[in-house]
C-alpha positions as CSV (number, residue, x, y, z in Angstrom):
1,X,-45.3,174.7,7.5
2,X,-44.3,176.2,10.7
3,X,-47.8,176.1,12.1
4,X,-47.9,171.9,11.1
5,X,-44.7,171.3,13.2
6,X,-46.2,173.0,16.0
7,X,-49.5,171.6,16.1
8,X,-47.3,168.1,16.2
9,X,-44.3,169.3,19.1
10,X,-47.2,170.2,21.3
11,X,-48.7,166.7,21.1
12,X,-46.0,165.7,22.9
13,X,-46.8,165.0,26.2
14,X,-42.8,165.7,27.2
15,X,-42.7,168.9,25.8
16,X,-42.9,172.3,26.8
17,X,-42.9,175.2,24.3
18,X,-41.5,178.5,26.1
19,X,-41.0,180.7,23.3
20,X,-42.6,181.5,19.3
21,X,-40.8,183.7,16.8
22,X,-42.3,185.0,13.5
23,X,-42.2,188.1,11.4
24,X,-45.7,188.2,10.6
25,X,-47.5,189.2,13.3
26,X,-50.6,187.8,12.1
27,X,-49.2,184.5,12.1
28,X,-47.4,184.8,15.4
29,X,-50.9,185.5,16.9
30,X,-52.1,182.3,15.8
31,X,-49.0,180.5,16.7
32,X,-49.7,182.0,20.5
33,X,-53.1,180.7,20.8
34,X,-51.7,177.1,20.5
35,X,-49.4,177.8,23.0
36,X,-50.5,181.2,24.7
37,X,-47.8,180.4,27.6
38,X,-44.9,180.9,25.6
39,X,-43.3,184.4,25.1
40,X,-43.5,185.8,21.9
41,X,-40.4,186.8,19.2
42,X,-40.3,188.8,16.1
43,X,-36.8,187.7,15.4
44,X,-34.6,185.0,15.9
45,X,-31.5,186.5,16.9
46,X,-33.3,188.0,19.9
47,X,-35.1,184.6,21.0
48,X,-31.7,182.8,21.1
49,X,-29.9,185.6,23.4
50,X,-33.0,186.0,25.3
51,X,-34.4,182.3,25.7
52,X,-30.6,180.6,25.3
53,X,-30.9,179.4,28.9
54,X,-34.2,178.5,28.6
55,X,-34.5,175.6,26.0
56,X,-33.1,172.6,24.5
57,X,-34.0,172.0,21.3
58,X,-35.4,174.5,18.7
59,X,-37.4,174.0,15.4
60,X,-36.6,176.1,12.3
61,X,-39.7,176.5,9.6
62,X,-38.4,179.5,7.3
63,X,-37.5,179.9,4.0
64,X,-34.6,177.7,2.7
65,X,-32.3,181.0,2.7
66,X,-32.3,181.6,6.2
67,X,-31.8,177.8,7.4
68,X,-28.5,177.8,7.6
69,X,-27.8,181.0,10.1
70,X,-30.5,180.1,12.4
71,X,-29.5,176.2,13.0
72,X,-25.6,177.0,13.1
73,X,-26.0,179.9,16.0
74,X,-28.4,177.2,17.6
75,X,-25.8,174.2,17.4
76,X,-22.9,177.1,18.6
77,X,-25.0,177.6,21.9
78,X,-25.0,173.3,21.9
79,X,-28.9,173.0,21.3
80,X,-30.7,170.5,19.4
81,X,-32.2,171.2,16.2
82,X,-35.4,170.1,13.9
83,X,-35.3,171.9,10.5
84,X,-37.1,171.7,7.4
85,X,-36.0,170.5,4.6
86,X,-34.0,171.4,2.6
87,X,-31.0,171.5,5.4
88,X,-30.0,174.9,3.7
89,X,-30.0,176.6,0.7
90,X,-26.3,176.3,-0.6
91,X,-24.1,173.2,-0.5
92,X,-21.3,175.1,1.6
93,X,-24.0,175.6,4.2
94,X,-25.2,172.1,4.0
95,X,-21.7,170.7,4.8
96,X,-21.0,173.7,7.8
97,X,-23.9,172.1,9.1
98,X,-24.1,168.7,8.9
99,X,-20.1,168.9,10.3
100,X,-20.8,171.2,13.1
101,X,-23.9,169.1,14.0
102,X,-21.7,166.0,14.2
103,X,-18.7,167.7,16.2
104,X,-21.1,169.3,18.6
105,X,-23.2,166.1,19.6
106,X,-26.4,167.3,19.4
107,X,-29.7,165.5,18.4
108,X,-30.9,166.7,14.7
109,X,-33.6,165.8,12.1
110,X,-34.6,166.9,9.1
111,X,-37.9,167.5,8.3
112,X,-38.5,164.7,5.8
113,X,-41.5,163.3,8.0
114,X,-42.2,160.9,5.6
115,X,-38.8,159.0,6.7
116,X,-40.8,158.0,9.9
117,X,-43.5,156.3,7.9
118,X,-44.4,152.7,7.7
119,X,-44.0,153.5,3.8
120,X,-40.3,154.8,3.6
121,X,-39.1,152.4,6.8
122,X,-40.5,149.7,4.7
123,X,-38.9,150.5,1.5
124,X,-35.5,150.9,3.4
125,X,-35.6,147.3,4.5
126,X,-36.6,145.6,1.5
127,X,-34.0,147.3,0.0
128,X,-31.0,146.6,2.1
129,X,-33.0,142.6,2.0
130,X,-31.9,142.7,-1.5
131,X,-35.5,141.8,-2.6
132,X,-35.1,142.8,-6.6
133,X,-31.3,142.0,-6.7
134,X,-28.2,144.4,-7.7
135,X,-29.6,147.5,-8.6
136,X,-29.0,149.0,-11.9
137,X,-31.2,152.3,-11.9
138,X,-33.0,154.6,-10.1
139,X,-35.7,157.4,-10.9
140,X,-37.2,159.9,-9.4
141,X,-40.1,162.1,-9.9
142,X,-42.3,164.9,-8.0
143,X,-44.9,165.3,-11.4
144,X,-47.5,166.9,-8.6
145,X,-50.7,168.0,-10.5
146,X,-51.1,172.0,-10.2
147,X,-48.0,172.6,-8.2
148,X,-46.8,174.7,-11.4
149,X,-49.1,176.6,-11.5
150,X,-49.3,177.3,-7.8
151,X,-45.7,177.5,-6.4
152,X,-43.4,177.9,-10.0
153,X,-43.4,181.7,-10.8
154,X,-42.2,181.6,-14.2
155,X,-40.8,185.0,-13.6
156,X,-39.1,187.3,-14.2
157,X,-39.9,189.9,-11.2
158,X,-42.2,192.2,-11.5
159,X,-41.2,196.0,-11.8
160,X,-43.9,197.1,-9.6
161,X,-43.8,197.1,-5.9
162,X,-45.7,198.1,-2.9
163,X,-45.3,198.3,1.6
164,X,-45.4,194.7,3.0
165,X,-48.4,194.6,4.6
166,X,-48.8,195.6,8.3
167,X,-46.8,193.5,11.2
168,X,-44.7,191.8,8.2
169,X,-41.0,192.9,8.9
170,X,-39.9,192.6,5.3
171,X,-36.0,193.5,6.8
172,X,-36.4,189.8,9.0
173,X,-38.5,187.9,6.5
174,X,-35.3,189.0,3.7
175,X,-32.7,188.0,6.0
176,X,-29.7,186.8,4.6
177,X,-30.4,187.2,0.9
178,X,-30.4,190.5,-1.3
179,X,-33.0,193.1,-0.2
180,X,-35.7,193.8,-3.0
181,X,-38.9,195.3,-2.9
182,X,-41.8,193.4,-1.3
183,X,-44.7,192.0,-3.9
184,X,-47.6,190.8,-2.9
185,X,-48.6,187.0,-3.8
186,X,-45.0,185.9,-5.1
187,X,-42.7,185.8,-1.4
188,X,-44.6,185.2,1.7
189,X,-46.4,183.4,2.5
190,X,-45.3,180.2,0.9
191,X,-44.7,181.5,-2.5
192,X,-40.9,182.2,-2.2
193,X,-39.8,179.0,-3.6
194,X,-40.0,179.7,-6.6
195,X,-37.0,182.8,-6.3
196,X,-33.4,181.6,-6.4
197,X,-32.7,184.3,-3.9
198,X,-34.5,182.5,-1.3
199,X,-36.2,178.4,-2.5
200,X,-33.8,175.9,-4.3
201,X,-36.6,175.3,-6.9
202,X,-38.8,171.8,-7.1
203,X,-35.8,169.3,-7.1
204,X,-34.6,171.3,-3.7
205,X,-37.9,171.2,-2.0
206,X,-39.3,167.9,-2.4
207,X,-36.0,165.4,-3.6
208,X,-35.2,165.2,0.6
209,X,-38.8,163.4,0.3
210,X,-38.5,161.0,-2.4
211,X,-34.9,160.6,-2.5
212,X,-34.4,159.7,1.3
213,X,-35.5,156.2,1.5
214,X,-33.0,155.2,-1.7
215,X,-30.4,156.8,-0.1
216,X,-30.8,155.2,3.2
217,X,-31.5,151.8,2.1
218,X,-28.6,151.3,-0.7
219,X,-26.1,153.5,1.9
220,X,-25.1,156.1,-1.4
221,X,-22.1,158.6,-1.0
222,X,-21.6,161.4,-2.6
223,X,-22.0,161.4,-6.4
224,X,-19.2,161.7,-8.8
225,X,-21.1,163.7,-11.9
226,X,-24.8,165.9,-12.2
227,X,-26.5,166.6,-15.3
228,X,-29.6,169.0,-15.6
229,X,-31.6,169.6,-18.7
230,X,-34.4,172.1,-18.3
231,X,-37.4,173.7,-19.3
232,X,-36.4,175.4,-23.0
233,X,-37.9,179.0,-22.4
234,X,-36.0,179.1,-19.0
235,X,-32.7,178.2,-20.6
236,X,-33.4,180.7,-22.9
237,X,-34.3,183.7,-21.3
238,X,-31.5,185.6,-19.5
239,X,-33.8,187.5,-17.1
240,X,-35.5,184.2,-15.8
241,X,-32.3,182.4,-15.3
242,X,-30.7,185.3,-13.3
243,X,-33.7,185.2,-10.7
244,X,-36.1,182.3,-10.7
245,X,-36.0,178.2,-11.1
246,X,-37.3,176.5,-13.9
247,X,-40.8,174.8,-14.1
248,X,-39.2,171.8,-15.4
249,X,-35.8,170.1,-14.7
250,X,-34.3,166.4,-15.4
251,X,-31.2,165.7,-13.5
252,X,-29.2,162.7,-13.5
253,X,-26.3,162.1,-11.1
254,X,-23.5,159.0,-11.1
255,X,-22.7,157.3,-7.8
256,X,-20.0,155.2,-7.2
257,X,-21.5,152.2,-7.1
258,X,-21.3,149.3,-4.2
259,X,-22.2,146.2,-3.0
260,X,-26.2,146.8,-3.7
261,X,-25.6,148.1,-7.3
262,X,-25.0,145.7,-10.3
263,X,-21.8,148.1,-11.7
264,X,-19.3,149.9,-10.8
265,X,-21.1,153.2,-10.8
266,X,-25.0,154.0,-10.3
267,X,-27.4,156.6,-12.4
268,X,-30.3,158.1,-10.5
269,X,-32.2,160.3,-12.6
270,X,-35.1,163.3,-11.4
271,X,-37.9,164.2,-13.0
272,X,-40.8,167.3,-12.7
273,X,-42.9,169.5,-14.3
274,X,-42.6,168.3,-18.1
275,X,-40.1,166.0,-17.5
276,X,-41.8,162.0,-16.7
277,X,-39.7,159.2,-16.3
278,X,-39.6,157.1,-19.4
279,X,-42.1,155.0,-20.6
280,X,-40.9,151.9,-20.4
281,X,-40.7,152.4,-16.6
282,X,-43.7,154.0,-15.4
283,X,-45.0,150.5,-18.0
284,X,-43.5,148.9,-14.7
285,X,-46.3,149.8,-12.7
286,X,-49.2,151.7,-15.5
287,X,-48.5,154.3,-17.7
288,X,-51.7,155.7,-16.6
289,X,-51.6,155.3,-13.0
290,X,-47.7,155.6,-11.8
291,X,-47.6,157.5,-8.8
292,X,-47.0,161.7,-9.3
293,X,-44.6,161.8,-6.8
294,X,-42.1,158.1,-6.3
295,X,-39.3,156.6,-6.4
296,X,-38.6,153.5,-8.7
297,X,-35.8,151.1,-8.2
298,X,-35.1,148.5,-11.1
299,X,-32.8,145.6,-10.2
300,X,-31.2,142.7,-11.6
301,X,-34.4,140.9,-10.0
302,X,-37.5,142.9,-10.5
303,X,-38.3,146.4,-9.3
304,X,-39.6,148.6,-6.5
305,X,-41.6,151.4,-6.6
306,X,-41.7,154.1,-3.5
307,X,-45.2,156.2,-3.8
308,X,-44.7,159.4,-2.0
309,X,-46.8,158.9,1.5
310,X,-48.0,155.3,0.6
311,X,-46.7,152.0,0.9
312,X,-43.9,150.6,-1.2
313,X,-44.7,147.7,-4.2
314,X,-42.6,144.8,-5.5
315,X,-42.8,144.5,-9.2
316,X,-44.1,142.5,-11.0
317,X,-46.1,141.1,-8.0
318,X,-46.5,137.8,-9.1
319,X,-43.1,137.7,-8.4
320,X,-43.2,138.2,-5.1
321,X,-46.0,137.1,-3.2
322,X,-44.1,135.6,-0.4
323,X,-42.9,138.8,0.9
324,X,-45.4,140.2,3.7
325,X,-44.6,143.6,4.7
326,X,-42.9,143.9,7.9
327,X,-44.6,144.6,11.5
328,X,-43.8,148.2,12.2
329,X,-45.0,150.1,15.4
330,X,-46.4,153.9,13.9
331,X,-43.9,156.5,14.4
332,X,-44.4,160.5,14.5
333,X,-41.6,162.2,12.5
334,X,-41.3,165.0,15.2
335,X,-42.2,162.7,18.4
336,X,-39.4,160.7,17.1
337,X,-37.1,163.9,17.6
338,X,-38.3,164.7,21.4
339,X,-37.9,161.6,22.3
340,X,-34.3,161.2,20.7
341,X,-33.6,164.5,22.5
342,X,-34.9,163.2,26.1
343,X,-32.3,160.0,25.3
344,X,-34.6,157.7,24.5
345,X,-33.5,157.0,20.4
346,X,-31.7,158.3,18.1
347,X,-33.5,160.1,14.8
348,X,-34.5,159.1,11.7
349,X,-32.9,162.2,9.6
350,X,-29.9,163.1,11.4
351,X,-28.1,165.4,10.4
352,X,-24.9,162.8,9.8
353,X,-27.2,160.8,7.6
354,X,-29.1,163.4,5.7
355,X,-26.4,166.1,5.4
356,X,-24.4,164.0,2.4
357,X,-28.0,162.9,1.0
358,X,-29.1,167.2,0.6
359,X,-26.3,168.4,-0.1
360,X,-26.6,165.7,-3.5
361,X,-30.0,167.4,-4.3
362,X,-28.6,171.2,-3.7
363,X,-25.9,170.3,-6.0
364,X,-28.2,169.4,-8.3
365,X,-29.5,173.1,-8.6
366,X,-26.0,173.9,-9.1
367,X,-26.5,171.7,-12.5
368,X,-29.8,173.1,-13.0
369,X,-27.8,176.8,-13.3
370,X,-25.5,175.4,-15.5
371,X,-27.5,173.3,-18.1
372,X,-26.7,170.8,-20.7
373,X,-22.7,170.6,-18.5
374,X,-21.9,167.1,-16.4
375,X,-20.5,168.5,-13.7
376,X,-17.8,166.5,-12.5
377,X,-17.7,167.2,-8.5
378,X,-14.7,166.2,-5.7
379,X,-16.7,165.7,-2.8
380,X,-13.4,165.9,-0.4
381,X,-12.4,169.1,-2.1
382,X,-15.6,170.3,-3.1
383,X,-14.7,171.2,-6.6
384,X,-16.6,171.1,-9.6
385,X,-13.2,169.9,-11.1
386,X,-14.3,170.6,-15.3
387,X,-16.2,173.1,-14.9
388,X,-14.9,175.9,-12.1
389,X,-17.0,178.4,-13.0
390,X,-19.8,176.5,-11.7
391,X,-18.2,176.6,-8.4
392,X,-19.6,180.1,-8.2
393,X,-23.1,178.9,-7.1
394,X,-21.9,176.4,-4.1
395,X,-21.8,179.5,-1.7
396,X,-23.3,182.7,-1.3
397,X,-22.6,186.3,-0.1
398,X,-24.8,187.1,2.8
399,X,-26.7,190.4,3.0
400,X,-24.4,193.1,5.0
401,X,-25.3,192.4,9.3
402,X,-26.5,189.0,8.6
403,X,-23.2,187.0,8.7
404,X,-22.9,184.1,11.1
């Protein structure tokens, strides 16, 4: 990922890159023959003493688990920041965050690119134009063909272990979470979601996608109950549940509802790996063709259905054949973010809008720990108020020398 949001800050034609950081040396090399001006890190903490009076703005592409203490220490020194989704791995961190970001005035965006898009931007309006009426449900999915077997270690972690390979600082890649024993093929690269230590599972990684444009366009606050129900063999093995995410999860939140929804409270349900949305709603669109990764809206009016990357469809459409989709000028994701940063806009995925909307999904994998419980959670107080031993997975304890 972090080589994609490079490749797209240097097309800027108002941007100057001064300074890479990486722990892989291998990749660090690439990184510098993109920009072979800029001066080279192996970690962070370094680049921000080192560089602080050097740069604006920084861009954070690492594991979920180290989010958190990089963009804080960043925000501290009063610099803007552009982070990958998730905001952070734990909810704690995602409200830290999202309040310091707000206190401290700086320009943030989360890196849900897709929000830029002619696709989500669409969906938002025809939302908030109240196109299919008072919304009564919401579902999710991220059904991705092969990403199982690709990204979702079933687990648990091997007993066997070997040296990280050379130039990898295992110490700096590790971070904040628990030192273990480097593996080859299941951390880095681009494996690591899989590991509670370090990803927040499917639901964590991809709901800031397909989730964002609902949020936006029907203005949700926090919810008032989460549900998981998950993949059987997970729930039942002990040694699985103590280290990795299931391969399959349903969750279902409550909203308070509001002047878009058709009751008093709203139900938004998610849906991966073995887990579809019900029949009779992917029947909205086809069975056979509904969209692997979308959002589907069903109103009081008709429906609306968000494809992941793609543009967004009124259902049925003979219902609605009068409605053109709007003129929109094309919009770059992390463009956007320069440009907000030189004064000229203000972001997409700000952090005061996309903070409350993460820290939803992360709470979610706080259900997904505790299966088959509705979680009754006090936003203000952040409380799980039924179930307080739940509570036990909004935070974490960071590795010793890695507190912020």
């Amino acid at each position: 990922m972090g080589r994609h949001d490079l490749q797209r800050f240097i097309a800027h034609p108002n941007l100057e890159i001064v300074a890479i950081c990486d722990v892989d040396d291998e990749k660090l090399q690439k990184a510098a023959e993109l920009v072979p001006n800029a001066r080279q890190y192996k970690d962070w903490k370094t680049l921000l003493k080192e560089e602080s009076a050097n740069f604006d703005s920084i861009n954070i592409s690492v594991p979920d688990h180290n989010h958190f203490a990089i963009a804080i220490s960043a925000i501290k020194m009063g610099k803007h920041v552009y982070c990958q989704k998730p905001m952070c791995h734990d909810v704690s961190e995602i409200r830290k965050l999202t309040n310091a970001a707000i206190k401290a005035g700086i320009v943030s965006q989360l890196g849900t690119q897709h929000a830029s898009g002619k696709g989500d931007r669409t969906a938002v309006q025809w939302i908030k134009e109240g196109h299919i009426g008072k919304i009564k449900s919401v579902y999710l999915c991220s059904n991705r063909p092969g990403a199982t077997e690709a990204y979702r270690f079933p687990g648990p972690r091997p007993v066997d272990s070997q040296d990280p390979p050379e130039g990898v600082d295992w110490d700096l890649w590790t971070g904040t979470a628990p030192l273990r024993p480097y593996n080859p093929s299941i951390y880095h690269p681009s494996k690591w979601r899989a590991w509670q230590d370090f990803g927040t599972g499917w639901s964590g990684d991809i709901g800031c996608h397909i989730f964002d444009a609902v949020w936006k366009g029907m203005g949700l606050q926090a919810p008032l109950s989460v549900h998981a129900r998950v993949q059987e063999s997970w729930e039942n093995s002990p040694e699985r549940r103590a280290d990795t995410w299931p391969q399959s999860n349903h969750l279902t939140w409550v909203f308070p509802g509001n002047e878009m929804t058709e009751s008093e409270e709203l139900t938004v349900e998610w849906f991966d790996g073995e887990f579809y949305p019900p029949e009779e709603i992917r029947a909205l669109f086809s069975i056979e063709d509904y969209p692997a990764e979308s959002a589907m809206l069903v109103g009081t009016e008709g429906a609306l259905l968000i494809p992941h990357t793609e543009l967004p469809l009124l259902l049925p459409k003979s219902n609605f054949q009068q409605v053109q989709y709007p003129e929109m000028e094309e919009r770059d994701h992390y463009h956007h973010f320069v440009d907000a940063c030189l004064g000229k806009t203000k972001t997409e995925s700000h952090f005061a809008q996309s903070g409350p909307m993460t820290e939803a999904i992360i709470l979610g994998t706080v259900a997904i720990r505790e299966p088959q419980k509705v979680l009754k959670w006090d936003a203000k107080k952040m409380k799980i108020s039924n179930h307080p031993e739940a509570e036990k997975y909004l935070s974490r304890k960071y590795r010793k020398g890695w507190g912020v």
